[in-house]
C-alpha positions in Angstrom: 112.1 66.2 59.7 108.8 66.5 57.6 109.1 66.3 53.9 107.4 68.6 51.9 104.1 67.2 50.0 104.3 66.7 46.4 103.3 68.9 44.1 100.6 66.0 43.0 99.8 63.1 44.4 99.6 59.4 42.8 95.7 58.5 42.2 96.1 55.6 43.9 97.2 57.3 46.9 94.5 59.9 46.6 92.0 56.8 46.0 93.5 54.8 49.3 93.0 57.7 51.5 89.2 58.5 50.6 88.8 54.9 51.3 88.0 56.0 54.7 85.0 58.5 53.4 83.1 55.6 52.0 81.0 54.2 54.9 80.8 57.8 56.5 78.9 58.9 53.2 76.6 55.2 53.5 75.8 55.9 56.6 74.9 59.3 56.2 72.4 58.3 54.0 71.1 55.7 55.9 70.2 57.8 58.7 69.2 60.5 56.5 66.5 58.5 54.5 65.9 55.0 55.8 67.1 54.8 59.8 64.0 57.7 61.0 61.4 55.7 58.5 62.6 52.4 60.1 62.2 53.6 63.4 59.1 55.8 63.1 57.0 52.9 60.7 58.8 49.7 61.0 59.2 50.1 65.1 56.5 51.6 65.6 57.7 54.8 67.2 55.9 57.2 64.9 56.5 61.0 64.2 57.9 61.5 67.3 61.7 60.0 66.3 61.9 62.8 64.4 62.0 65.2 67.8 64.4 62.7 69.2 66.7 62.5 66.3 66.7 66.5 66.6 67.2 66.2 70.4 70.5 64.0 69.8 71.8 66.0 67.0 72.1 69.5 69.5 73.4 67.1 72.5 75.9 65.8 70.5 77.0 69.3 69.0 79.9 70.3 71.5 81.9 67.0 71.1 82.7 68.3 67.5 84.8 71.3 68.6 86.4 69.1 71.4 87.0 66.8 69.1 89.3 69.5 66.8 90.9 70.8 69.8 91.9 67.9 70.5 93.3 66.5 67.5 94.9 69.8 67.1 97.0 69.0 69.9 98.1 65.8 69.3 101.2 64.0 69.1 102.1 60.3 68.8 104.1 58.2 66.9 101.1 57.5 65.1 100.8 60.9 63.6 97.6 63.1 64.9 95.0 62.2 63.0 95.5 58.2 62.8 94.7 57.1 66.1 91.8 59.3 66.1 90.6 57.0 63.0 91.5 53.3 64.9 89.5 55.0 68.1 86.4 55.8 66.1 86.1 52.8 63.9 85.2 50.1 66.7 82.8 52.7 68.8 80.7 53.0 65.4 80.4 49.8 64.5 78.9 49.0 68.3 76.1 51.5 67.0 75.6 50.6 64.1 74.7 46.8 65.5 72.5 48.3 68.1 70.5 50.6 66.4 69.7 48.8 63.0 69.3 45.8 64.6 66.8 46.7 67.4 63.6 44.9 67.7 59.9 46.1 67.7 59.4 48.5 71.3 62.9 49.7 71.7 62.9 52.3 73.9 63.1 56.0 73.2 65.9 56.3 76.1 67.9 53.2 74.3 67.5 54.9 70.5 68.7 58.0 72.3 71.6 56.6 74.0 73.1 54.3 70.7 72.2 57.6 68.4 74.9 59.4 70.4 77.3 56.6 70.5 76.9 56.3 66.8 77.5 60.4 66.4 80.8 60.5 68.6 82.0 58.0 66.0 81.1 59.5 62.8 82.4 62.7 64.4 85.7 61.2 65.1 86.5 59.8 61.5 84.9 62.8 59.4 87.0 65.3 61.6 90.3 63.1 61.5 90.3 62.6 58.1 89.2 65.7 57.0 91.8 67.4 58.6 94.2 64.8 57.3 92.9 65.3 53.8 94.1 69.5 53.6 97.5 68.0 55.0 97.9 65.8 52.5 96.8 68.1 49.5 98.4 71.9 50.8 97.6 73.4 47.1 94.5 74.9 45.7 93.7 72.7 43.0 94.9 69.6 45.1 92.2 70.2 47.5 89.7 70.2 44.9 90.7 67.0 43.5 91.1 64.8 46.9 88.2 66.0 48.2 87.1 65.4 44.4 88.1 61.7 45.3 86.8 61.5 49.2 83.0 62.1 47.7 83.2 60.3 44.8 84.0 57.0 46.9 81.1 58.5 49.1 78.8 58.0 46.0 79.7 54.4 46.3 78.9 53.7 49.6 75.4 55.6 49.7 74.8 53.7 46.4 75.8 50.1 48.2 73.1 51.2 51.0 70.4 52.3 48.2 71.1 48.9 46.6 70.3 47.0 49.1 66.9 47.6 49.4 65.9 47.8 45.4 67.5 44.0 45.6 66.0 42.4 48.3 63.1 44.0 49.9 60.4 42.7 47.5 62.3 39.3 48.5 62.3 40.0 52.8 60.4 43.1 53.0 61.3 46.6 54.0 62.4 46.3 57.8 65.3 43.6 56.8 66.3 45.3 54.5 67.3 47.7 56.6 68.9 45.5 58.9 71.1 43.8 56.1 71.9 47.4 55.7 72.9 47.8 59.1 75.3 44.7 58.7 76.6 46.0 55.4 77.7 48.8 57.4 79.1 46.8 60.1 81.4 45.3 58.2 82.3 48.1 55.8 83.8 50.6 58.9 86.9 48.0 59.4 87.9 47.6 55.6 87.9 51.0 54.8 89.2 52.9 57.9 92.0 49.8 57.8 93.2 50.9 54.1 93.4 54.1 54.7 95.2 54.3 57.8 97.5 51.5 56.7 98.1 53.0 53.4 98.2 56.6 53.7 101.5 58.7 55.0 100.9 61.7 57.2 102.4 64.7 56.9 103.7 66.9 59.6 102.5 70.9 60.0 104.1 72.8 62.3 102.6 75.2 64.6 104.4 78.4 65.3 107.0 77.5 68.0 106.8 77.7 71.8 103.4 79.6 71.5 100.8 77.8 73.7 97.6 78.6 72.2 94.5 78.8 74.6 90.7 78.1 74.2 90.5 81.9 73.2 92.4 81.9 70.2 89.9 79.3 69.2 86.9 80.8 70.1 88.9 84.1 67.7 87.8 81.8 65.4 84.1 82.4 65.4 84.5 85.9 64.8 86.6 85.6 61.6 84.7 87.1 58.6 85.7 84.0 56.0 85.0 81.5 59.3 81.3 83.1 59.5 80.6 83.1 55.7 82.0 78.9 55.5 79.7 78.3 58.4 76.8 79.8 57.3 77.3 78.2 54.3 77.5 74.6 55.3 74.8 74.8 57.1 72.7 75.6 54.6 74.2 73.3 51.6 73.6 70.3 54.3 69.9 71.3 55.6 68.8 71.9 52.0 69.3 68.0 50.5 68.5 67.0 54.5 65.1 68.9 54.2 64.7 66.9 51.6 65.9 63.7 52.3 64.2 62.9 55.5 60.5 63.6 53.2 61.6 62.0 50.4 59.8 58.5 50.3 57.0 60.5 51.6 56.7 62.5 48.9 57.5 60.1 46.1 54.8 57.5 47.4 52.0 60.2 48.3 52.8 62.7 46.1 54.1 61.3 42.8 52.4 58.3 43.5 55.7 56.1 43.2 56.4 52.9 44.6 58.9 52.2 47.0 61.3 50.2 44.6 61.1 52.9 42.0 61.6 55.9 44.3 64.9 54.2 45.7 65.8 53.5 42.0 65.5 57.6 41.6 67.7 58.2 44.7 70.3 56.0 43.7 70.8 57.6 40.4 70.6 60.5 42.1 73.7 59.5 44.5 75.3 57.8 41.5 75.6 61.0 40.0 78.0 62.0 42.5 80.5 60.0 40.6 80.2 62.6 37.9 79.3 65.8 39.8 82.2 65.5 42.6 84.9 65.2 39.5 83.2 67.5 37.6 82.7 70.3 40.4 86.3 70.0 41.4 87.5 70.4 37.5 85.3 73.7 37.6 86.6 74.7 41.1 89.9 74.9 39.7 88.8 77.0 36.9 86.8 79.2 37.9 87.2 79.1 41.3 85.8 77.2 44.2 83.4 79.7 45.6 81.9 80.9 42.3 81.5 77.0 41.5 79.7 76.9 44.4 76.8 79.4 43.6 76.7 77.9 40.6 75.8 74.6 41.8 73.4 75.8 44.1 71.8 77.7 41.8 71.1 75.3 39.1 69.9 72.8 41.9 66.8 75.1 42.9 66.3 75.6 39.2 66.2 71.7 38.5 64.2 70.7 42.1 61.3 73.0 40.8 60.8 70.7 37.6 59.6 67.9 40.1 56.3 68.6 40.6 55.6 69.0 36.8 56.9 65.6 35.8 53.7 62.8 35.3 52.3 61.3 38.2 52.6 57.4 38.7 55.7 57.5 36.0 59.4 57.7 37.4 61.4 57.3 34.0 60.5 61.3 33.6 62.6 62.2 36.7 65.7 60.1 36.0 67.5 63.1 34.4 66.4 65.7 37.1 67.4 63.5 39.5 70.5 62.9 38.3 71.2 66.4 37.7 70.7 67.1 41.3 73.0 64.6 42.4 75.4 66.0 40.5 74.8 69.4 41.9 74.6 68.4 45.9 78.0 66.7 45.7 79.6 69.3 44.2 78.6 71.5 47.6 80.6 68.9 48.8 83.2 68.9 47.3 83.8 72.7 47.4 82.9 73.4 51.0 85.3 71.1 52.3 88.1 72.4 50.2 87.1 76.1 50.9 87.8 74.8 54.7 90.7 73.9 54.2 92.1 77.0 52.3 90.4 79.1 55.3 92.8 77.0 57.9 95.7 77.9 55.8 95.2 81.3 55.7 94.3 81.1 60.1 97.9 79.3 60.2 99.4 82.0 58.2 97.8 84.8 60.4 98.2 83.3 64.0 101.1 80.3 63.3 97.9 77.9 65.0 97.2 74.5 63.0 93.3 74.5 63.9 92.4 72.7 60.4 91.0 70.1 63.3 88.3 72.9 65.0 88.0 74.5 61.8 86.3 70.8 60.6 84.5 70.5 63.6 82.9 73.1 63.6 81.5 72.6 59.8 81.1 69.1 61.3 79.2 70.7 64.0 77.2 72.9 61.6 76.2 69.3 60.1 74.9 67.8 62.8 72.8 71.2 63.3 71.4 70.9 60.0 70.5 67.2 60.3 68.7 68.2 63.7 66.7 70.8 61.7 66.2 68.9 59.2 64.5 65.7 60.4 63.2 67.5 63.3 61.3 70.6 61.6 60.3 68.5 58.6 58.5 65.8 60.7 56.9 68.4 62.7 55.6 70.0 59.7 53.9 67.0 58.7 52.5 66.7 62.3 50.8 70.0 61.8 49.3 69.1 58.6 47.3 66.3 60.1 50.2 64.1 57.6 49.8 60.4 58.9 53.1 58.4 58.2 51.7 54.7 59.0 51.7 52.5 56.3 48.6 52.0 54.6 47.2 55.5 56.3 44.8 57.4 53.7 45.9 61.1 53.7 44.0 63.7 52.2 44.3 66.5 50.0 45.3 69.1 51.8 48.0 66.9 53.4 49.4 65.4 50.1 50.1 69.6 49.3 51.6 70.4 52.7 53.7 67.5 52.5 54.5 68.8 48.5 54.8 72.4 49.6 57.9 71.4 52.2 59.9 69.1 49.9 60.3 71.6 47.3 60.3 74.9 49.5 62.4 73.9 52.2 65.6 72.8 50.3 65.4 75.5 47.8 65.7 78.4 50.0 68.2 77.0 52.3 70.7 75.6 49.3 70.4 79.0 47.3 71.1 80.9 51.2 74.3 79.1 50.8 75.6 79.9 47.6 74.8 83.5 48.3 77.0 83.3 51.3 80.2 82.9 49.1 78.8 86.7 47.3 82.3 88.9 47.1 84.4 86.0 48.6 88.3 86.7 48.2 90.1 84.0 48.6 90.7 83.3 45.6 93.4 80.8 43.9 96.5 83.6 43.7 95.5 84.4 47.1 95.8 81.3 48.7 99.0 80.6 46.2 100.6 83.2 48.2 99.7 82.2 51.7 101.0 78.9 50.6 104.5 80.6 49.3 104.5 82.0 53.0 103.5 79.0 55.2 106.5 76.3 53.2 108.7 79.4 53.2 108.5 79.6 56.9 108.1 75.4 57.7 111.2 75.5 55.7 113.2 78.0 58.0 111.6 76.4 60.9 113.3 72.7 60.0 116.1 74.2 59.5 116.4 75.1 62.8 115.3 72.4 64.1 117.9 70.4 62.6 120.7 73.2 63.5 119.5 72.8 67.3 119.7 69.0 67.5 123.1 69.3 65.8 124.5 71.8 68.5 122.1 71.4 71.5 121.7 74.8 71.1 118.0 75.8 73.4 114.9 76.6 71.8 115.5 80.0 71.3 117.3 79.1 67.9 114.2 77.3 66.3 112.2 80.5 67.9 113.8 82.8 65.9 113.6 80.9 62.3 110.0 80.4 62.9 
C-alpha cells in the first residue's frame, strides 16, 4: 500500500532529492557557453560545430518521449523512476570523458557520436527525476518550492563550472580549463545521482485500473489546449537565455570589449543569482500564481537585457547588477515551468486515470533540446552571414561587431517575452488544481482500499475496478 505524501516535506529531504539536478544544471551550462567555443576555437573545428550541435539536438529529439513512455510504464522493486537514474548516471559520465577530453582534430563523426551518448543521458536523469519531483510534492505550493530547491542546487553546479575557469585559466589557459571542467563533471554525476537515489522515498501513483493505455492516448496529448500553451512556452523561455548564451563571450569580448576573466565573473553572478531568483519566484508563484509569475519574469528580463548595450565599454562593474537581475529572472522560468508541468499531468490523470507526468516531461524535455538546436545552430549561422570571424585573435569589423550586438539582445528578447505571453488567460489556477488534487487522493484512496479488500478475500479484479 502507498502512503499518502505529506502535506510538507522536511528541507533536508527536499535538499537530498535536488541533489540529483546539480550536475544536470553544470552541464547544461557547459555545453551551452563553453563546450561549442572549445570545440569551434580551441579544436579547431570552427563555425561549423554550431550546425552539428543543431544536427544532434533534432536526432536526439524522439528518445525524449520514449523515454516518458517508458518510465510511465514501469514497475520494479526499485520504484519507476530510480533505476532510470542508476542507468543514466554511468552512460553520461562516458560522454562526458570523451568529449571534454578530446584532442586537437577530433572528428566531426566522433563529436557527433559522444554528443548523442551525452544527450540520452542527460535525457534520462532530467526526465526521471522530474517526474519523480511532482510525485513527491502532489500540492500546488509544494511544487513551487521543490522545484524552488532542484534549481537553486542547479545554481551551484553551473557556478562550480563558471569557477573553474575564472581560477585557473590565467594559470593553464582556456582549453584545460575546460577539460578540468570536463573532470569536475565526471566525478560530480556519481555523488549526486548516489544521494538522491539513496536518500529519497518514492511514492506510488496509481493509474486507473485494468485500462491499458495505447500510444494514442499519448499522442491526445499534443492536442490538449494547456499541453500546447506549456510547450510553446518552454520552448521559448529555453531558446531565449540559449540565444544568448551560445554568443555570450562573443559579445562581451567584441562588443563590450571585456576580457575573458571578467565576462565569466558576469556570468557567474549572473547564475549565482539563481540562488535568490529560484526561492524568490517560487514564494511569488504561490502568491500570485505560477503562470502570472511567469509573465512577470519574462517581462522584466527583456526590460533589464536592453540596459546592456548602454552600460560603458571596457568596464564590467556597471553590469554586475543587470546581470544579476537576469539571473534571477531566467531561473524563475525555471522554476515555474516545471511546476506548471506538473499541475498539467495532474489534471491529464484526473481526466483520463493515465500517470503520463513521464511524457508530459519529455516532451518539455524535448522542447529543450529543440531550443538548444535553434539556439546554437541559428545563432552561429548568423554570425556566418555577417562575415563574423570566431578565431582567436581575428580582427572583425564594424559592421560585424553590430550584427553580432544586434542578435544577442534581439534574439532572446522576443523569444522569452513569446513565452510569458503564452501563459495570457491561463486557468489553472491554485483552487483549481486544489480540487483536482481533492479528486485524485479521493479516488487513490478508494482504489487502496480495494486493493487491500481483494488481497484479503482473493476476490478478482473486478473489486479494485469498481473503487477506482
Amino acid at each position: 500500500m502507498s502512503k499518502a505524501a505529506p502535506a510538507r516535506l522536511p528541507l533536508r529531504s527536499v535538499l537530498a532529492f535536488a541533489f540529483a539536478y546539480l550536475p544536470f544544471a553544470a552541464l547544461t551550462l557547459a555545453v551551452a557557453v563553453q563546450l561549442p567555443k572549445f570545440f569551434a576555437s580551441s579544436l579547431g573545428v570552427g563555425l561549423a560545430i554550431g550546425g552539428l550541435f543543431g544536427l544532434v539536438r533534432l536526432i536526439d529529439i524522439p528518445v525524449d518521449p520514449l523515454l516518458g513512455l517508458a518510465m510511465d510504464r514501469t514497475r520494479t522493486p526499485l520504484g519507476r523512476y530510480r533505476p532510470w537514474m542508476l542507468v543514466g548516471a554511468p552512460i553520461l559520465m562516458l560522454a562526458l570523458y570523451e568529449l571534454f577530453q578530446a584532442q586537437v582534430g577530433v572528428g566531426r563523426w566522433t563529436i557527433m557520436v559522444w554528443l548523442l551518448v551525452m544527450y540520452l543521458g542527460m535525457s534520462i536523469l532530467l526526465v526521471a527525476g522530474n517526474s519523480w519531483a511532482s510525485t513527491l510534492a502532489p500540492t500546488y505550493q509544494e511544487r513551487s518550492r521543490i522545484f524552488g530547491a532542484m534549481s537553486a542546487l542547479g545554481v551551484v553546479g553551473a557556478a562550480s563550472v563558471l569557477l573553474i575557469p575564472t581560477v585557473i585559466a590565467k594559470h593553464v589557459g582556456e582549453t584545460q580549463s575546460v577539460r578540468v571542467i570536463g573532470w569536475f563533471l565526471t566525478a560530480l554525476v556519481p555523488v549526486a545521482v548516489g544521494i538522491t537515489v539513496l536518500s529519497t522515498p518514492e511514492r506510488l501513483v496509481h493509474d486507473a485500473h485494468g485500462r491499458r493505455f495505447t500510444l494514442r492516448d499519448y499522442g491526445a496529448l499534443l492536442v490538449r489546449p494547456n499541453v500546447l500553451r506549456l510547450l510553446l512556452a518552454d520552448l521559448s523561455v529555453t531558446l531565449g537565455p540559449g540565444w544568448m548564451a551560445a554568443l555570450y563571450y562573443f559579445y562581451w569580448e567584441a562588443s563590450r570589449q571585456v576580457s575573458y576573466a571578467a565576462s565569466s565573473m558576469l556570468l557567474l553572478i549572473y547564475i549565482l543569482a539563481g540562488l535568490a531568483g529560484a526561492p524568490a519566484t517560487a514564494w511569488l508563484g504561490n502568491r500570485i500564481g505560477k503562470h502570472r509569475a511567469l509573465i512577470a519574469t519574462t517581462t522584466l528580463y527583456s526590460l533589464f537585457l536592453m540596459i546592456i548595450p548602454l552600460t560603458p565599454k571596457g568596464l564590467s562593474w556597471p553590469s554586475f547588477p543587470i546581470m544579476f537581475c537576469l539571473g534571477s529572472f531566467a531561473a524563475g522560468f525555471v522554476v515555474m515551468i516545471r511546476a506548471i508541468t506538473a499541475d498539467v499531468g495532474d489534471e491529464i490523470r484526473l481526466e483520463n486515470g493515465a500517470q503520463q507526468m513521464g511524457l508530459l516531461y519529455a516532451l518539455t524535455s524535448a522542447t529543450t533540446k529543440i531550443a538548444g538546436a535553434f539556439s546554437i545552430t541559428f545563432t552561429f549561422k548568423v554570425l556566418d552571414l555577417v562575415g563574423y570571424n570566431p578565431k582567436p585573435g581575428a580582427i572583425n569589423g564594424p559592421d560585424q561587431i553590430h550584427g553580432l550586438e544586434l542578435a544577442f539582445i534581439v534574439g532572446p528578447i522576443a523569444f522569452v517575452m513569446l513565452g510569458g505571453a503564452c501563459f495570457l488567460g491561463y486557468k489553472l489556477t491554485a483552487e483549481r488544481h486544489a480540487d483536482i488534487r481533492r479528486q485524485l487522493d479521493e479516488r487513490d484512496a478508494l482504489y487502496e482500499e480495494a486493493a487491500v479488500l481483494q488481497s484479503v478475500t482473493g476476490q478478482p479484479d473486478g473489486v479494485a475496478t469498481s473503487a477506482s
